[in-house]
N, C-alpha and C positions, 0 to 999 in steps of 0.2 A: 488584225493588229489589236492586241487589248488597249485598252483607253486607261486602266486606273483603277475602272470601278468595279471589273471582274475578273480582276489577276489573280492566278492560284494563291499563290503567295503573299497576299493582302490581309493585314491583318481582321479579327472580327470588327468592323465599323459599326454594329448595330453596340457592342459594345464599348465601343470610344465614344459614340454617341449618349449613353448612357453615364458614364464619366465625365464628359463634357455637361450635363445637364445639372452636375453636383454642384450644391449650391457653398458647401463649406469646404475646406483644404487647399488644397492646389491642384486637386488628381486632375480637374478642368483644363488648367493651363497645358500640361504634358498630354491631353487627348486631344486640345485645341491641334497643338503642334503635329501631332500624330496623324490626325486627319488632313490638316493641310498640307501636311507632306506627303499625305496618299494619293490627294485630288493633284500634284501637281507633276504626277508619273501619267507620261501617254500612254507608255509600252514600245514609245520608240525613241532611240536617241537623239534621233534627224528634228523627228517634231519637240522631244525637249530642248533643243538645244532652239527652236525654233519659238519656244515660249520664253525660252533668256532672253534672246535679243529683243523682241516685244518688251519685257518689261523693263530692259536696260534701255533700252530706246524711253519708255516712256519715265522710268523714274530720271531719266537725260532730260527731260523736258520735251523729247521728239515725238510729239504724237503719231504724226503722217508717216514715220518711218517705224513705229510701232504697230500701227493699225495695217500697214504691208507686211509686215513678219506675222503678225496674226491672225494677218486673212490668210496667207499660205496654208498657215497650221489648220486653223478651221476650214480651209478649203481639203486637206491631207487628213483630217482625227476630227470629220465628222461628229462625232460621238463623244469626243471630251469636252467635258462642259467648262475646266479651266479655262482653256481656249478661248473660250465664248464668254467666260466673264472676264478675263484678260483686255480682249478684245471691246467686252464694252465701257470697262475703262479707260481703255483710250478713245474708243469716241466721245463717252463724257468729257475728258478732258479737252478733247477736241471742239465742243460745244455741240456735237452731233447726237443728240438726244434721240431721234429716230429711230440709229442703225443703234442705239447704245440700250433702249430699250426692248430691241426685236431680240439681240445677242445674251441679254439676263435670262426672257422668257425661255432661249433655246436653254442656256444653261440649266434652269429648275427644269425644263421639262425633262434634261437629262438626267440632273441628281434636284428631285425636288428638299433635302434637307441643305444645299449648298448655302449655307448663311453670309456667306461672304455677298453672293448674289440678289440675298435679298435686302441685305442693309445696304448695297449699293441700290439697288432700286427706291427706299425711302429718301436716300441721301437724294437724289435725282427728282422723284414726283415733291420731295420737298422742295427744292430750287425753283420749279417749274409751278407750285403754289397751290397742289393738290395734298392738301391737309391732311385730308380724311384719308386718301390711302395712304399714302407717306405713313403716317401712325399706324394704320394695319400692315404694310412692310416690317415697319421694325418690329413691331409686334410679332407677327409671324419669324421673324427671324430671333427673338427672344425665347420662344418657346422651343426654340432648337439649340440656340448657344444662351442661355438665362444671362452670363456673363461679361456679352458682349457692349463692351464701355460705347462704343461709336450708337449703337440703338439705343440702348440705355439713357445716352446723352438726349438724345436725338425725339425721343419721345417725351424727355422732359420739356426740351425745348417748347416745343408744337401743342405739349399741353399749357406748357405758361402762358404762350400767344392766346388758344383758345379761352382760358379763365381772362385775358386779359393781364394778367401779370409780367408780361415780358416788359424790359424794359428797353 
């Protein structure tokens, strides 16, 4: 079963990557889109249709019935790392930081530029009061998507606490 990442028919990613890194125009936003519509093809219908109801489940507010539709999937598309960053947003949401932090790591291990997964990861070690990575999270996911407003935000934040300037 292909996952996403090595479909014939996929466009160049090393290339959308590289668009996404521009720091002037908009060409960013259209390979933002481009790419997250890459990463969110399994290769199968059964299992997309299995990452809709995950996320309708959880943008529903239903974690517990999201976190079962996406254990399916990640139990069926091993190898899709949407899956698994799907998956650990609901158990963030769920306040299950455990399974939510095992399911990022699988994710990067699967596509280590997946920035979604890493800005969820700062979001998270930031909750939980781990400064120092939380900022290398966003950081590292800044140097993949430079654009992205939630790191962006997020680094300012953690730096204002650290000068002491937050208020």
């Amino acid at each position: 079963m292909a996952t996403g990442a090595g479909a014939q028919d996929s466009p160049d990613m090393d290339a959308l990557f590289r668009r996404l890194a521009e720091p002037e125009g908009e060409a960013w936003r259209i390979a933002e889109s481009d790419i997250l519509r890459e990463w969110s093809k399994s290769g199968s219908a059964a299992m997309d249709l299995l990452l809709q109801r995950g996320e309708e489940a959880l943008d529903g507010g239903d974690a517990a019935a999201a976190i079962g539709h996406l254990t399916a999937l990640t139990d069926h598309a091993p190898d899709f790392a949407t899956g698994f960053y799907t998956r650990a947003a609901a158990y963030a949401t769920a306040g299950q930081f455990g399974p939510a932090f095992q399911d990022l790591a699988r994710a990067l291990q699967l596509e280590p530029r997946h920035f979604p997964s890493l800005t969820q990861l700062g979001v998270m070690l930031e909750e939980t009061g781990d400064t120092e990575r939380a900022l290398a999270a966003y950081r590292r996911s800044l140097t993949i998507h430079p654009n992205q407003q939630e790191a962006i935000d997020g680094i300012a934040r953690l730096e204002r606490q650290q000068d002491g300037t937050d208020i």
